[in-house]
C-alpha positions as CSV (number, residue, x, y, z in Angstrom):
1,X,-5.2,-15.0,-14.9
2,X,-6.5,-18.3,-15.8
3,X,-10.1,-19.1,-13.8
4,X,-8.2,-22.2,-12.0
5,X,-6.6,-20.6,-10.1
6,X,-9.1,-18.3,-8.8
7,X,-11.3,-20.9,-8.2
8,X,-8.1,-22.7,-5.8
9,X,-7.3,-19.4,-4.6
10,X,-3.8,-19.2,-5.4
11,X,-0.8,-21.5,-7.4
12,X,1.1,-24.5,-5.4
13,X,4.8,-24.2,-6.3
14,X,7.7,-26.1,-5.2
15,X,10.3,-24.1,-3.5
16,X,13.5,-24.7,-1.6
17,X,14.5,-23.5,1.5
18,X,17.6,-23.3,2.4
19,X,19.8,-26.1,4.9
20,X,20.3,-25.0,8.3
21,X,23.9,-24.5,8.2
22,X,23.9,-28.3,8.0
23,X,25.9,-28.9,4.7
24,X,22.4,-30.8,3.7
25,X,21.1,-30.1,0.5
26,X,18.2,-27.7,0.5
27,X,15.3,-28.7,1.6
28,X,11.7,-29.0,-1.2
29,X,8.2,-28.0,-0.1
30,X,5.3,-27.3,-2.1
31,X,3.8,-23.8,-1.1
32,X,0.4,-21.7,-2.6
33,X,1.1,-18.4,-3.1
34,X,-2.5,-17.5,-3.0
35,X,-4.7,-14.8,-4.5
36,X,-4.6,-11.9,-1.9
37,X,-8.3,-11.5,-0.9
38,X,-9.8,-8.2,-0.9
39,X,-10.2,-7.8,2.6
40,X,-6.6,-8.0,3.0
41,X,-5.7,-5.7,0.3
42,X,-4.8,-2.6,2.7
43,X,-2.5,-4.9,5.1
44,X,-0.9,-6.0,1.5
45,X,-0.3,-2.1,0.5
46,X,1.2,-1.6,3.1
47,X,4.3,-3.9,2.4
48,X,4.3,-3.8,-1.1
49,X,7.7,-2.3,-1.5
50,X,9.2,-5.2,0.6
51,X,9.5,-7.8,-1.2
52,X,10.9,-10.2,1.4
53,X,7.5,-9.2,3.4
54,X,5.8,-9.2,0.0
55,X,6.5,-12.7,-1.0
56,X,5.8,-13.9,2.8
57,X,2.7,-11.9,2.7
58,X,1.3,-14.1,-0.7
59,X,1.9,-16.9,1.0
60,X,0.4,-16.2,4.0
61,X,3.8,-16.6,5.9
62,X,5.5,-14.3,8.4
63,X,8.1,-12.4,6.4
64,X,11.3,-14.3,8.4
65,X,9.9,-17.4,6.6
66,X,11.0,-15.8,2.8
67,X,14.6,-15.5,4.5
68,X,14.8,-18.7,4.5
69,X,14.0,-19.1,0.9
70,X,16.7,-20.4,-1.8
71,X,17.2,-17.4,-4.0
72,X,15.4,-19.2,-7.1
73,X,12.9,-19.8,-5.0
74,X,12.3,-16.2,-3.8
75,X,12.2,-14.7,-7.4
76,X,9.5,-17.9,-7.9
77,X,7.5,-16.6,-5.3
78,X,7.8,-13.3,-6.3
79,X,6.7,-14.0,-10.3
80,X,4.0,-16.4,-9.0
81,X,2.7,-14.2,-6.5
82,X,2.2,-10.8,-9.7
83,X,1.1,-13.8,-11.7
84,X,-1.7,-14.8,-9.5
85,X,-2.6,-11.3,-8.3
86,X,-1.8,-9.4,-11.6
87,X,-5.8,-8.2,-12.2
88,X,-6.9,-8.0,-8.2
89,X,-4.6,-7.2,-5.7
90,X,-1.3,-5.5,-8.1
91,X,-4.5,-3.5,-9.6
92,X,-5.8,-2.1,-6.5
93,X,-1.9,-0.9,-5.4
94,X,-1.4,0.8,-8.8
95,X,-4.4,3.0,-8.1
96,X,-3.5,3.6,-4.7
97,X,-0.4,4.5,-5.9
98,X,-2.0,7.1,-8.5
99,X,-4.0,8.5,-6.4
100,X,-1.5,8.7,-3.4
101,X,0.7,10.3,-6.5
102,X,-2.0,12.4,-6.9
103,X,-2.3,14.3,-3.5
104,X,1.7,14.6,-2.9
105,X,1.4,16.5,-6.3
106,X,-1.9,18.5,-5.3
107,X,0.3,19.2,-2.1
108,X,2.8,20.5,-3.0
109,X,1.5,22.0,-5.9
110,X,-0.5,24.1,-3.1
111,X,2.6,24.8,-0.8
112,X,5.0,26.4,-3.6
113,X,2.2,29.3,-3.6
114,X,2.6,29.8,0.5
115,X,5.1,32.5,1.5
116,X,8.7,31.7,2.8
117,X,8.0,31.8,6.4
118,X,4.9,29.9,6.3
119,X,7.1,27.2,4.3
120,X,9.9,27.4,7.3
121,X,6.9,26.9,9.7
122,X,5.9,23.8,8.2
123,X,9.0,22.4,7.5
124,X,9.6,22.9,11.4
125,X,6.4,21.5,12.1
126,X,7.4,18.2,10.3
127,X,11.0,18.2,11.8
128,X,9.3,18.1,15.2
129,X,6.7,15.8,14.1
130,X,9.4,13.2,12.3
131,X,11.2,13.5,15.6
132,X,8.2,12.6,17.7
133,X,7.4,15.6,19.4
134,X,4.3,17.3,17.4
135,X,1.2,15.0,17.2
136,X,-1.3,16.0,14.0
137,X,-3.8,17.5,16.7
138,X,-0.8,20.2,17.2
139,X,-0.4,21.5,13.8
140,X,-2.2,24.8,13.0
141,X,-5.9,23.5,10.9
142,X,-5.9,20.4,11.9
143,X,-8.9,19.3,14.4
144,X,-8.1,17.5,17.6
145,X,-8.3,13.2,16.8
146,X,-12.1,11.6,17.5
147,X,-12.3,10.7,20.7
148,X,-12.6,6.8,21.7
């Protein structure tokens, strides 16, 4: 990543949205599909595997905003927005990824040693929970949530 654009925070593009059912021919804007700050790095994990929210998300748009986007223009969006946040905010998702990896693999790594009906249990246990009727307070080991 070139020190440019960290210093403007981002790359301006020129994008297209698409006409409003209007037969008109698609309308140009520059956008900046900014360099995700840190402090919005958890909010950007968290919709990293959309990538109409993704591309949105880099440039600081609600994600009904990249439906509007010509398709060019979305895979634009997309490549500027790994370009621009390649060595920041793409770095700090692969580690999350690895370590969230990590723990699913520690996990079950400890549950294939539990006996068959403490397996049934807690594949009951997440049944109920998926279906909204056990809370993590309810399952056997687990401390009530802090108060407040």
């Amino acid at each position: 990543m070139n020190d440019l654009i960290t210093i403007k925070g981002g790359k301006t593009i020129t994008i297209q949205l698409e006409p409003a059912a209007t037969g008109m021919p698609p309308l140009a804007q520059e956008i900046k599909v900014r360099q995700v700050p840190v402090r919005e790095y958890d909010a950007g994990f968290a919709v990293v595997n959309d990538e109409f929210a993704l591309a949105a998300f880099v440039c600081g748009q609600k994600k009904e905003w990249a439906f509007t986007l010509t398709p060019e223009s979305f895979e634009a969006v997309l490549e500027t927005g790994r370009e621009v946040n390649e060595k920041g905010f793409f770095s700090f998702c692969q580690r999350r990824t690895e370590l969230l990896q990590r723990q699913n693999a520690d996990m079950f790594g400890q549950m294939k040693d539990l006996p068959p009906e403490a397996l049934k249990v807690l594949v009951e246990l997440g049944e109920q929970r998926t279906h909204g009727s056990a809370s993590r307070s309810s399952l056997p080991g687990w401390p009530p949530p802090p108060a407040g």
